[in-house]
C-alpha positions in Angstrom: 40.7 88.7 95.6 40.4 91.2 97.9 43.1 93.6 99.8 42.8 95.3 102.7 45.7 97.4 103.9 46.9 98.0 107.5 50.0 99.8 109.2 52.5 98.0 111.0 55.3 99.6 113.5 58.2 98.4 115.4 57.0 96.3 118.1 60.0 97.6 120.5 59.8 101.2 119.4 56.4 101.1 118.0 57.3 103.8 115.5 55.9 103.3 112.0 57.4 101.0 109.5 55.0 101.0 106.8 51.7 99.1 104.8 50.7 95.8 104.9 48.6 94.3 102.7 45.7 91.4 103.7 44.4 89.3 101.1 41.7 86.1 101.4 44.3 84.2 103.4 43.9 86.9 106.3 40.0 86.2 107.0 39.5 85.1 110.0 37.6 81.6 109.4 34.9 82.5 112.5 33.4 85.8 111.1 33.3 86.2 107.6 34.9 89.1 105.5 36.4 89.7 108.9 40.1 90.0 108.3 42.8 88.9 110.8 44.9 92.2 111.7 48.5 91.3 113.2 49.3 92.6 116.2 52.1 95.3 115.2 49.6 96.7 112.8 47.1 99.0 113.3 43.8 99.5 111.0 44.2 103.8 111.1 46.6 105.0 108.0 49.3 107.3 110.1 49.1 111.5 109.7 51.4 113.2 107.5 54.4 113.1 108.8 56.8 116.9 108.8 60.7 116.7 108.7 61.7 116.1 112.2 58.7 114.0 113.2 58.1 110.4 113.3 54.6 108.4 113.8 54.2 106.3 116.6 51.4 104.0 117.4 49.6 104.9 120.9 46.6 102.6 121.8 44.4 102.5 118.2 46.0 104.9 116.8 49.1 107.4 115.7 50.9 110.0 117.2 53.5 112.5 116.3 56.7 112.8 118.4 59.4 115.2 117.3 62.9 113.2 116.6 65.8 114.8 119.0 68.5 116.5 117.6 71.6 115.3 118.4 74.1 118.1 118.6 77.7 117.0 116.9 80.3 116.0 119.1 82.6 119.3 120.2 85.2 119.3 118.1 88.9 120.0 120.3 90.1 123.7 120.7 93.7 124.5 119.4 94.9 124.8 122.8 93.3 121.0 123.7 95.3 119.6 120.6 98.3 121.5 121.7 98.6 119.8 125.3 97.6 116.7 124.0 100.8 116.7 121.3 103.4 117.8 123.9 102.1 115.2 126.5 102.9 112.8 123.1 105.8 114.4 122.4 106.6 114.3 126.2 106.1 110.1 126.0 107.6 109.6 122.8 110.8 111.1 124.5 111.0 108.9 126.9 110.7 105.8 125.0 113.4 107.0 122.6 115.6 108.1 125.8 115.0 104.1 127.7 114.8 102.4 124.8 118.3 101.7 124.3 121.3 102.7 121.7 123.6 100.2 119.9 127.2 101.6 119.8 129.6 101.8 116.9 131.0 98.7 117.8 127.6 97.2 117.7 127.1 96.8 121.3 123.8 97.1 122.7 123.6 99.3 125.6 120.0 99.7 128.0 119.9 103.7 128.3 117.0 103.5 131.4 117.1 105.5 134.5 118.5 102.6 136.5 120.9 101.3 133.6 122.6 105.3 133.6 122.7 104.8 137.1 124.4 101.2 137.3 127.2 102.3 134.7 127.5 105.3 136.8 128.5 103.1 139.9 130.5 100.6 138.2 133.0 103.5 136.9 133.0 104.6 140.4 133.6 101.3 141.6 136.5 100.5 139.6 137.8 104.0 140.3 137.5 103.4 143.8 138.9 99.6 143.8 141.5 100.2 141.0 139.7 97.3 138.5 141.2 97.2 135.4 138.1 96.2 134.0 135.1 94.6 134.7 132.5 92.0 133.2 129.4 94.2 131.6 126.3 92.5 131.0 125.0 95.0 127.6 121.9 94.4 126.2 123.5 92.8 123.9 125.2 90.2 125.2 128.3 89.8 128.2 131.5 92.2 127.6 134.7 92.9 129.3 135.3 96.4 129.7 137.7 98.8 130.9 137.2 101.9 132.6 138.0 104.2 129.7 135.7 102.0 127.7 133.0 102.4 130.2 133.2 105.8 130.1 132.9 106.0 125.9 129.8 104.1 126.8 128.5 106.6 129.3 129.2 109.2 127.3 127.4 107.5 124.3 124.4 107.4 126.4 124.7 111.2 127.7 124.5 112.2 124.2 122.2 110.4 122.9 119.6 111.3 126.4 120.6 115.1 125.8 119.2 114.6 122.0 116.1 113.2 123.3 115.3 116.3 125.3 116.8 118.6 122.9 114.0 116.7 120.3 111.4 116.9 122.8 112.1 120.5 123.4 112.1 121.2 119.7 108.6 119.5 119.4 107.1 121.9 122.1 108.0 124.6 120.8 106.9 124.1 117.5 103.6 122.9 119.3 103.0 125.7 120.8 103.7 127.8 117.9 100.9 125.6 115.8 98.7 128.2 114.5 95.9 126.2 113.6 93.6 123.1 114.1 94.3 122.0 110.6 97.9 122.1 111.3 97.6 120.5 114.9 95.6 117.5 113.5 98.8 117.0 110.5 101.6 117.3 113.0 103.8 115.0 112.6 105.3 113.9 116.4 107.2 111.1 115.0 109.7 113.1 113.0 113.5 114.7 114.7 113.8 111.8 117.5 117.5 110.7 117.6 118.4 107.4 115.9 118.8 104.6 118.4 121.9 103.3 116.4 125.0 105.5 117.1 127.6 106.1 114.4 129.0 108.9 115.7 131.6 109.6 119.3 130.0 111.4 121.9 132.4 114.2 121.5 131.8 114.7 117.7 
């Protein structure tokens, strides 16, 4: 039997992929000892081919074209890292702040910007009207409440806000005091946040 080899490439890239071999099936059954070349191959062997080079089949026959170097990704600067932790820092506050607190008494309160807000007008309300108490819808379920007990609650919700920003705070100083890369891409922005579930008075 006799073997004739031949170089095929990528049809799409038409970059070199290696031999291929012809035996006696490949003859071509018109002209004898003719064989039947496939048309991703070409008869020419390829050049040597550096480091950094590829072959590339161009008409009937090979070229060299240099592969591009593909520069790594910029890794971020210190000070990139840095911003990006507080703004985290900054948004993990204020999901801890709205998310909401359950009181001693196991009441859940909401603690958003417009729950502060509504508690703040009720107790002026019933200040104002002389209500004894009033029906509070917590997150938790409906309560009766009096005004002394909506003020524990406010209070309860003062504190735990002020801890939020007291953590946040924390966090961007010790951000900003990072002294490293290493160390910015270990901190740990999840740690000091204040514990949604209140054991404590506001005034302890």
């Amino acid at each position: 039997m006799n073997i004739k080899t031949v170089y095929s490439f990528d049809p799409d890239t038409r970059f070199y992929k290696g031999p291929v071999y012809l035996d006696d099936g490949d003859l071509s059954p018109l002209e004898p000892g003719v064989y039947l070349t496939p048309g991703d191959c070409l008869e020419e062997s390829p050049p040597h081919v550096p480091e950094g080079f590829r072959a590339v089949a161009q008409g009937n026959t090979w070229a060299l074209i240099a592969i591009p170097v593909v520069a790594p990704p910029a890794l971020p600067s210190l000070d990139d890292l840095r911003a990006a932790l507080m703004e985290q820092a900054t948004a993990r506050r204020w999901d801890v702040e709205t998310g909401g607190v359950t009181l001693p008494n196991g009441v859940k309160v909401r603690t958003g910007i417009d729950d502060q807000t509504r508690i703040n007008s009720v107790i002026t309300g019933m200040r104002s009207e002389g209500y004894e108490t009033v029906d509070f819808k917590a997150a938790s379920g409906w309560v009766e409440l009096s005004l002394e007990e909506l003020r524990v609650i406010r209070g309860f919700i003062a504190g735990h806000v002020r801890a939020c920003y007291a953590a946040e705070r924390a966090h961007h100083n010790a951000i900003a005091a990072l002294p490293t890369v290493e160390a910015a891409q270990t901190y740990d922005i999840g740690a000091g946040w204040p514990s949604p579930v209140i054991t404590a008075s506001p005034q302890a």
